[in-house]
C-alpha positions, -999 to +999 in steps of 0.1 A: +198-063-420+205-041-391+180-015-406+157-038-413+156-047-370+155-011-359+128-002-382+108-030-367+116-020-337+100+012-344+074-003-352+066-018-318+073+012-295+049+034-320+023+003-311+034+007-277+030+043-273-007+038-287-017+014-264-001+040-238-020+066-250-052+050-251-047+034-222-041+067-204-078+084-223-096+051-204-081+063-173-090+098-181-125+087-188-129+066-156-120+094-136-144+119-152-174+091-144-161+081-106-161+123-105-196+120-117-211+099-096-193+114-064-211+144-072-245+129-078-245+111-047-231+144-027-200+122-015-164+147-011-136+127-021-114+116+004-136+128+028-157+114+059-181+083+037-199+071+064-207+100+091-234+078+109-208+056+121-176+074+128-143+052+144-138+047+174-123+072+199-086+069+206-084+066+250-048+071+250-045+038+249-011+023+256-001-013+245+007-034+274+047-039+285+062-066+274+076-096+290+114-093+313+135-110+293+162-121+311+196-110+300+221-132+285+243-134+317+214-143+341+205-173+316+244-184+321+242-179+356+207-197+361+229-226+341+253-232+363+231-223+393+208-253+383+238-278+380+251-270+416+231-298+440 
């Protein structure tokens, strides 16, 4: 019985590696037509799509400070400062 699992077994990773390996020539192919069509339009991949309008310029921008947070003693002191009349 035990052969009769592992042989069935076998059976589904040899299915497996097929759908693998077709899977992998449809990827294959895909590339080869997106390839295609980059050179008929004159596009470099990974480069600049859209030169007309380029991002913005960086202007050394910095992001505003954030808020003082008071520290954890100044909150206890503000406490008890508040309680005092």
């Amino acid at each position: 019985m035990k052969r009769k699992n592992d042989s069935h077994l076998r059976q589904y990773g040899k299915e497996d590696l097929g759908f693998l390996d077709d899977r992998m020539q449809l990827l294959e192919t895909v590339r080869k037509i997106i390839d295609i069509e980059l050179e008929r339009r004159e596009v470099n991949p990974g480069g600049d799509t859209h030169p007309e309008n380029p991002p913005p310029e960086d202007r050394r921008r910095t992001p505003p400070d954030p808020p003082h947070r008071r520290t954890l003693w100044q909150r206890i002191v503000s406490l008890f400062t508040r309680c005092l009349p």
